[in-house]
N, C-alpha and C positions, 0 to 999 in steps of 0.2 A: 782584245786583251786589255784595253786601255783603259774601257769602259769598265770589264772584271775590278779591275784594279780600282777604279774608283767605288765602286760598289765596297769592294772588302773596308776599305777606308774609310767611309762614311760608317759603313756597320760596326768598324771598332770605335769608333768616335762616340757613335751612342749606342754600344752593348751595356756601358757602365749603369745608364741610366735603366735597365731592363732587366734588373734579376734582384732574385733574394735571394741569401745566403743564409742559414741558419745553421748550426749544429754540426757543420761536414756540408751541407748538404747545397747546393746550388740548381737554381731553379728559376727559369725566362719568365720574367711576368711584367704586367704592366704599370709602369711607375709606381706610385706611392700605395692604387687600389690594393696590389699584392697579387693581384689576379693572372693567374698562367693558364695557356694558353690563348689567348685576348680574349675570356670568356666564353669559349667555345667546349660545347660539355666533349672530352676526349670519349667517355665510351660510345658516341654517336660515333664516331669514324670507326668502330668493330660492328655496331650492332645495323647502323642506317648506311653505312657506306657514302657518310657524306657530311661536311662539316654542320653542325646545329648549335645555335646560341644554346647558352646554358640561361636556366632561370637561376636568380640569386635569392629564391627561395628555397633550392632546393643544393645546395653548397657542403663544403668538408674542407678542412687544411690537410696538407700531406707537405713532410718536408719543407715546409715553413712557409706555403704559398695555399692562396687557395683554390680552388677547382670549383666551377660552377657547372648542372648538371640539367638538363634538360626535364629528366622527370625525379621520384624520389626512387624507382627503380633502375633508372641508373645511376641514381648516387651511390645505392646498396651496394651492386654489382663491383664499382670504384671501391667502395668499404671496405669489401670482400678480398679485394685481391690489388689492390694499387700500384701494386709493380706492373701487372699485366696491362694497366691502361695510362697509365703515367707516362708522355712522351720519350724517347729515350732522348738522350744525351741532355738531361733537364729541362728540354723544349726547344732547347736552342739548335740552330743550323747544324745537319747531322753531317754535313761537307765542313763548314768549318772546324765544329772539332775533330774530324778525321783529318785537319791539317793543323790541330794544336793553337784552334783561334774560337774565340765565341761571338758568332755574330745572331743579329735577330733573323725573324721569319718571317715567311706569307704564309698564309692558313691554306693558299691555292695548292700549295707544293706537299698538302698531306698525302701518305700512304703509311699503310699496313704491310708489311711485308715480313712472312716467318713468324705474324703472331706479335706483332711490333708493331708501336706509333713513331713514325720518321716525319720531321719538318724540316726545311730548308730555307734561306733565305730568299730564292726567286728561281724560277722556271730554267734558267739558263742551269747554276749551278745545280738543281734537282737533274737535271739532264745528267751534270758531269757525275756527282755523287753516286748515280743507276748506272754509268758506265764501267764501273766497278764498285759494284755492292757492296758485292763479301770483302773484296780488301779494303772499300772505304769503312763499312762497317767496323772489321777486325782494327782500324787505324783509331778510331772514333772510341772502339771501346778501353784500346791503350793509350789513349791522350785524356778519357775524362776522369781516372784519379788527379791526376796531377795539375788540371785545373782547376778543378774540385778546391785541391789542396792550396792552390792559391787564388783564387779569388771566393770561395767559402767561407763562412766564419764558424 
C-alpha cells in the first residue's frame, strides 16, 4: 500500500507537466512536443491489437494535442471518427480519474474494452481499475467533467 502511495504522489507531482488543455478540452501529452499518447498511433491498438509508433508524417490535432499515426490510413480512419480512437478519460490513468486524480501512463497497461481505448499508470493499478470495470469506468466518466473544468482551459 505504501509503495501505491508513493506511486499516486509521484504521479501528481508530474501530471502538471503532461497535458494540454485547450478550449474545455484536457488531453495527456508529452511535454512541450504536444504529443499524446507518447507517440503511439492509438488506431494501432483497434486495428493491430498492439501498441505501434506513430510516424510524424503521417499526424492530425484533435482537442489541442496532437496524434501521430502509423500509416496515412489510419490517420483517415482517426479523421473519420476521433471519438472512437481517442483514449478515453483524455489519455490519462483511467483508475485515477475514476478516483477524481490525473495521473500519467504506461503504454504497457493498454486495452480495448466495449470498443474503447483504456491506459493506466502501471500494471499493479490496471489490475485494480479491471477489478471493477463497469464501476470504475461509470466513476471515471462522472469525475472527467469536472476535471476537465478545472484543470482545462
Amino acid at each position: 500500500m505504501k509503495n501505491i502511495k508513493n506511486i499516486f504522489a509521484l504521479a501528481v507531482t508530474t501530471f502538471a507537466l503532461a497535458f494540454s488543455a485547450a478550449a474545455g478540452e484536457l488531453v495527456n501529452v508529452s511535454g512541450a512536443s504536444n504529443i499524446a499518447v507518447a507517440g503511439y498511433d492509438t488506431v494501432a491498438f483497434f486495428t493491430d491489437k498492439k501498441p505501434v509508433n506513430g510516424d510524424p508524417g503521417f499526424s492530425t490535432t484533435y482537442q489541442g494535442a496532437t496524434y501521430i499515426f502509423a500509416s496515412k490510413e489510419h490517420k483517415e480512419l482517426f479523421a473519420a471518427n476521433p471519438e472512437k480512437y481517442a483514449p478515453q478519460c483524455g489519455g490519462f490513468c483511467a483508475y485515477g480519474v475514476s478516483v477524481g486524480a490525473l495521473f500519467p501512463v504506461e503504454i504497457s497497461t493498454w486495452q480495448v474494452r466495449e470498443g474503447k481505448l483504456y491506459l493506466n499508470l502501471n500494471k499493479a493499478i490496471l489490475k485494480k481499475f479491471n477489478s471493477d470495470f463497469e464501476g470504475n469506468v461509470a466513476k471515471a466518466d462522472k469525475n472527467w467533467p469536472a476535471l476537465v473544468e478545472k484543470h482545462g482551459k
